[in-house]
C-alpha positions in Angstrom: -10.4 65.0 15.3 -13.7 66.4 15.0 -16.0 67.3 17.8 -18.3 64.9 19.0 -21.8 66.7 17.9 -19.8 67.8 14.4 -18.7 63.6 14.1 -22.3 62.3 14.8 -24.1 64.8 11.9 -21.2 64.0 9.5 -21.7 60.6 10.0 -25.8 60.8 10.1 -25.1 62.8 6.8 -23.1 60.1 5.1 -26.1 57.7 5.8 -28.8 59.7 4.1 -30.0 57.8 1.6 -33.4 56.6 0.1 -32.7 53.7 2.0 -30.1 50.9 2.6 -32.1 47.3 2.3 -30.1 44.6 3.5 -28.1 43.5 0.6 -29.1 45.9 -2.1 -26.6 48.7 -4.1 -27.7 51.4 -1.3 -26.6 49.5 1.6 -23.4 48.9 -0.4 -23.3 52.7 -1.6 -23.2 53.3 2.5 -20.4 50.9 3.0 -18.6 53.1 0.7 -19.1 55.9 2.5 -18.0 54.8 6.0 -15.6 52.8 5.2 -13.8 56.2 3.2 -14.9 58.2 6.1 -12.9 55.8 8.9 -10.2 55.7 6.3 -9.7 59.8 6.2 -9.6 59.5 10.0 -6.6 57.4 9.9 -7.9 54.1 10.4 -7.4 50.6 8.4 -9.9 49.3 7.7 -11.2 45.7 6.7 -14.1 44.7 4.1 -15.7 41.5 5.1 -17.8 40.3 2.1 -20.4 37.5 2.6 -23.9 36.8 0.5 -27.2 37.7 2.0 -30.7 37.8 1.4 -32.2 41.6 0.6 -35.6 40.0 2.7 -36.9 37.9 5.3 -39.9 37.7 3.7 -39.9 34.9 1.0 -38.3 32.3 3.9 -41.7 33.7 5.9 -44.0 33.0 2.9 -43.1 29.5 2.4 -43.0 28.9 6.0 -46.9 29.7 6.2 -47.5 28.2 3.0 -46.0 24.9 4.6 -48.4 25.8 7.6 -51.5 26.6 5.4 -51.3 23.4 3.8 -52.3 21.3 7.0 -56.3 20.6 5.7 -54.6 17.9 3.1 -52.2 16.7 5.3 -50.2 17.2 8.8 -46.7 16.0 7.1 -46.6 19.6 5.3 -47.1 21.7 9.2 -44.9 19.3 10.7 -42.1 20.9 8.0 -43.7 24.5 8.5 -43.0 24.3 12.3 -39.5 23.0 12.5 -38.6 25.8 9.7 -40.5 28.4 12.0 -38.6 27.2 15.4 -35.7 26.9 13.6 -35.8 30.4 12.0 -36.5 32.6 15.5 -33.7 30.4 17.1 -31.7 31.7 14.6 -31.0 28.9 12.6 -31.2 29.1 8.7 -29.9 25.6 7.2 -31.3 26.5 3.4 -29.6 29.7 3.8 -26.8 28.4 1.3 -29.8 28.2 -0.9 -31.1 31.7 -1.0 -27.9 33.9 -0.1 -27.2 35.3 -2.9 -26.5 38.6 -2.7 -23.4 40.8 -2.2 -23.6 42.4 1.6 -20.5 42.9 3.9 -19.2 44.0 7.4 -16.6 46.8 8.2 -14.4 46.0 10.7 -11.7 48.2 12.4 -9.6 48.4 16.0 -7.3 50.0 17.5 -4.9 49.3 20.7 -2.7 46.6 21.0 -4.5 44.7 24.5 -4.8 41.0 24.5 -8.7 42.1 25.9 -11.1 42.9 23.2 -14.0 45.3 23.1 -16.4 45.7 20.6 -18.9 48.9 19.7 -21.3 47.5 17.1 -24.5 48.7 14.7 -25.8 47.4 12.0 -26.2 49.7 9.0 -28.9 47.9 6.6 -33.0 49.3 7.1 -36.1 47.2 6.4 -39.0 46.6 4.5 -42.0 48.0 6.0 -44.7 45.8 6.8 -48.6 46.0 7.9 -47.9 44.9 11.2 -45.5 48.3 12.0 -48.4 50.5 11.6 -48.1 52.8 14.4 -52.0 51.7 15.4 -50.4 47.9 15.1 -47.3 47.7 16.4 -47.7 47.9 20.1 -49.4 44.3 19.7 -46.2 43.0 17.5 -45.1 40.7 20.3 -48.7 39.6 21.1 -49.3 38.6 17.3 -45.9 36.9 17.6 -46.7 34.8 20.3 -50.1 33.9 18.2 -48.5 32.7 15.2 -45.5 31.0 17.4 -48.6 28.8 19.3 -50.0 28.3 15.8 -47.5 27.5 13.7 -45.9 24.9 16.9 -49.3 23.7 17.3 -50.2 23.3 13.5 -49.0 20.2 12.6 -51.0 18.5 15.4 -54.3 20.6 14.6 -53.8 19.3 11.3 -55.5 16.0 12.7 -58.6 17.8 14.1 -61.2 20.1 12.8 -59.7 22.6 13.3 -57.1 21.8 10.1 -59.2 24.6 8.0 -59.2 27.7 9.9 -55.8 26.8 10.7 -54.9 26.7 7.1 -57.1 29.7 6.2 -55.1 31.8 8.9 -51.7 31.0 7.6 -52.9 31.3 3.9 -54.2 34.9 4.1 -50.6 35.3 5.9 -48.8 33.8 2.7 -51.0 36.3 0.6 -49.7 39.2 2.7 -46.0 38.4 3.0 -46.5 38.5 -0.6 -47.7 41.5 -1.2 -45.2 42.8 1.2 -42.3 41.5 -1.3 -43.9 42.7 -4.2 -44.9 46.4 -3.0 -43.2 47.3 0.4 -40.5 49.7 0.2 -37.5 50.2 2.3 -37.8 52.7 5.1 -34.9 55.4 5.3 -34.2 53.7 8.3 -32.6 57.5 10.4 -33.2 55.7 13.8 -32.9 52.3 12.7 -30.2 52.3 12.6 -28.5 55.0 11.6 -28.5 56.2 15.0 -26.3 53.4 15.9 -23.7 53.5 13.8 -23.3 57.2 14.3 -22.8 56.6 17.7 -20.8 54.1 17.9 -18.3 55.2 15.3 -18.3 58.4 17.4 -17.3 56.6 20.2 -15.1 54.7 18.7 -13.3 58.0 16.9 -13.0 59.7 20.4 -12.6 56.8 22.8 -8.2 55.7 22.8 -7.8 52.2 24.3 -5.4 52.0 27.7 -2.7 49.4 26.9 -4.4 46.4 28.4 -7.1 46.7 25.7 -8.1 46.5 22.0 -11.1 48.5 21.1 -13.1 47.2 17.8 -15.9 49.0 15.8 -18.0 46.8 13.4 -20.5 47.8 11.0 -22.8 44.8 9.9 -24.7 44.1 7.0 -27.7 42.1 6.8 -29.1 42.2 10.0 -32.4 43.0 9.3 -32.9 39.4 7.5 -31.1 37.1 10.0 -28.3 38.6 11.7 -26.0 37.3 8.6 -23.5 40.1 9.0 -23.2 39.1 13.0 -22.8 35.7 11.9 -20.2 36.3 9.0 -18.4 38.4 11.9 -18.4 35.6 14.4 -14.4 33.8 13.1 -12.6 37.8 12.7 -13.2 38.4 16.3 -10.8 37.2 19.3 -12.0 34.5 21.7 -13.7 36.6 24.9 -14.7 39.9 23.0 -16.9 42.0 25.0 -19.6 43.2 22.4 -21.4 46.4 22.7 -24.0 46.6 20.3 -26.2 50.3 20.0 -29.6 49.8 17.8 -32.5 52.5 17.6 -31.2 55.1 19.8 -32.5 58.0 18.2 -35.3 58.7 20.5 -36.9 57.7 23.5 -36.0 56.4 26.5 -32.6 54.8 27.2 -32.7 50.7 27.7 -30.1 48.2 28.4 -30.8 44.6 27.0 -29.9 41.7 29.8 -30.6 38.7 27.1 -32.9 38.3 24.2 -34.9 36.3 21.9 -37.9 36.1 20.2 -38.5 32.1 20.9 -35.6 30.8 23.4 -34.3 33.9 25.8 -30.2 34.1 25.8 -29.3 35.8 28.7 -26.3 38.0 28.2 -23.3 37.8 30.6 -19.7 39.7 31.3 -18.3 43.0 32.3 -20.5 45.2 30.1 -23.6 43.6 31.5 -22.0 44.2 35.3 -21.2 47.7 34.5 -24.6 49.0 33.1 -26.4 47.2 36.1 -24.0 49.9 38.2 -24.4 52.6 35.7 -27.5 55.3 36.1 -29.4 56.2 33.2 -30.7 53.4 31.5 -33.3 50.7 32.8 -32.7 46.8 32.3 -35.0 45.0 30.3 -35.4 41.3 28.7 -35.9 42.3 25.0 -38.2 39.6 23.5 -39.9 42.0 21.0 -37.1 41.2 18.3 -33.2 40.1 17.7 -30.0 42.2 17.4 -27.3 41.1 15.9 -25.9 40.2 19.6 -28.0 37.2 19.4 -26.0 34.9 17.7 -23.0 36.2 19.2 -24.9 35.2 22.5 -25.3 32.2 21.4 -22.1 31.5 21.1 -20.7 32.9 24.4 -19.4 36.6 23.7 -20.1 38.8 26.6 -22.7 41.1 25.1 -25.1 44.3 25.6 -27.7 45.9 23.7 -28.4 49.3 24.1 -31.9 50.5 22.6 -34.1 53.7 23.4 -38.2 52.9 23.2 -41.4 54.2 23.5 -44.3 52.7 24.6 -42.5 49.7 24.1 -41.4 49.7 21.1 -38.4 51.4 18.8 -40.3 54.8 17.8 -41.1 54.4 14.3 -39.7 50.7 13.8 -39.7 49.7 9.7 -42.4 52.6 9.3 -42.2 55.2 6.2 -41.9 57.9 9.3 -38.3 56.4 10.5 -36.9 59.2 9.0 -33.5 61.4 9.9 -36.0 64.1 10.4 -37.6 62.7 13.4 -34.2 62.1 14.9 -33.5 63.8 18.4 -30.2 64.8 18.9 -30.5 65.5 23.0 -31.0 61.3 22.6 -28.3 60.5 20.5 -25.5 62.7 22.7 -27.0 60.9 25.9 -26.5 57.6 24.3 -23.1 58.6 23.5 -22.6 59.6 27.0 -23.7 56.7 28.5 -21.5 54.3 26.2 -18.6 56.3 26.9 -19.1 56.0 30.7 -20.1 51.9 30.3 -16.7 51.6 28.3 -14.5 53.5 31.2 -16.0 51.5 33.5 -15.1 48.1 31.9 -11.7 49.6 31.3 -11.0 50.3 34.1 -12.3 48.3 36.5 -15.1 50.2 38.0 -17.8 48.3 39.8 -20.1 51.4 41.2 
């Protein structure tokens, strides 16, 4: 087996790439590569193919197109704002439409437990997006919030004077979600989230089970547009798996998520939750910038936690042309991997404080 440090710059290495957009021949040139890597290391190891999208961007644009259109009529917003609740719940019912494109999920374990644990990353990167600009993002949440009471509001506005500026606003946002799909390029994507899959593979590489367990490592697809890979994921895992998920953990300071969500908060629940509340070195926090790809396990009752490292806030860099493997700190990365290792021997075993 390969020391730890050795492990996380092979694995950072395999990951180099221009970029690996949700769903495109780079994200599926990285599944390659782990899934050979795990394989040389003795492990077997499962493909799960599903159909994505490769961005979340055109669902967006028509959204605010629906939303733009309430000056001729408040039936179009009243369609806008049920797509837009529905989408930051996480619910996508014309994603049968657009899911066309070959993504998948690598999924290996080891042990033979009947208990279940789970180290998860996702290994797609985004499009960039005016909004991430470093003088921007800060006020990401903030401008969320804005279009959330918009967009909920719209259909309802449509009957007032107000039906114009409303429909200006999400107009010009149509115009720039366009222009995002046309000319926004994939970030290399070194902390997010490269970071997390090399640590959690890591850990899963040096981390052996005791007999009462099973311990999982999944690499999603797709998360960057939905959480499809979590989704796909959802029937191959056993009832009760305790999910550990590590996103953007390649600098800054050390978080643990207790729930999430960008509209409706999930609270998170279980053993991995009760052991990072005993576990110094990472502060709680109620992560409503975003979604990981716990949240639609969450939804559904897993025991989850998020681990995420931020700076003023937000992920450093987050789906900007600088979230490069250059700007990676490795002092962050083997902290992260320490305090995993000491959250999943403290769910093994039992320890409380």
């Amino acid at each position: 087996m390969l020391e730890v440090v050795d492990t996380l710059k092979k694995l950072l290495c395999l990951l180099r790439l221009p970029h690996r957009g949700s769903a495109t021949p780079l994200e599926a040139e990285a599944f390659r590569r782990l899934g050979h890597f795990l394989q040389e290391e003795g492990y077997r190891v499962q493909a799960l193919p599903f159909r994505g999208v490769r961005s979340y961007g055109w669902e967006l644009l028509v959204i605010s197109l629906l939303l733009g259109l309430a000056p001729l009529s408040p039936w179009p917003p009243l369609i806008g704002a049920l797509a837009f609740l529905l989408y930051f719940s996480g619910i996508r019912p014309w994603g049968f439409l657009l899911d066309r494109y070959p993504s998948q999920n690598l999924l290996t374990w080891k042990g033979q437990g009947d208990k279940a644990l789970l180290l998860m990353a996702h290994v797609d990167t985004a499009k960039t997006f005016f909004l991430y600009h470093p003088k921007r993002v800060r006020h990401f949440r903030t401008n969320f919030l804005l279009n959330a009471t918009l967009a909920l509001s719209a259909p309802l506005l449509a009957l007032t004077f107000l039906a114009w500026p409303v429909g200006l606003y999400f107009l010009i946002q149509t115009t720039l979600l366009l222009l995002r799909e046309l000319k926004a390029p994939y970030v290399e994507g070194g902390n997010d989230n490269a970071s997390g899959v090399a640590v959690a593979t890591a850990l899963f590489l040096e981390t052996e089970p005791p007999a009462a367990w099973r311990l999982g490592l999944a690499l999603t697809g797709c998360e960057e547009v939905g959480a499809l890979g979590a989704k796909a994921l959802i029937p191959h895992l056993p009832q009760g798996t305790l999910v550990l998920n590590l996103d953007n953990v390649g600098r800054g300071e050390l978080f643990y998520a207790e729930g999430e969500g960008m509209l409706l908060y999930v609270p998170y629940r279980g053993r991995l939750l009760e052991a990072a509340r005993n576990t110094p070195g990472a502060r709680p926090l109620r992560y409503r910038l975003a979604y990981f790809d716990t949240l639609p396990l969450a939804q559904r009752g897993f025991p989850c936690l998020s681990l995420i490292r931020l700076e003023q806030g937000v992920p450093p860099d987050w789906h900007w042309p600088t979230d490069t493997f250059a700007r990676l700190d490795e002092e962050a990365l083997e902290d992260t991997l320490r305090y995993a290792r000491t959250l999943l021997q403290r769910v093994f075993h039992g320890v409380s404080s």
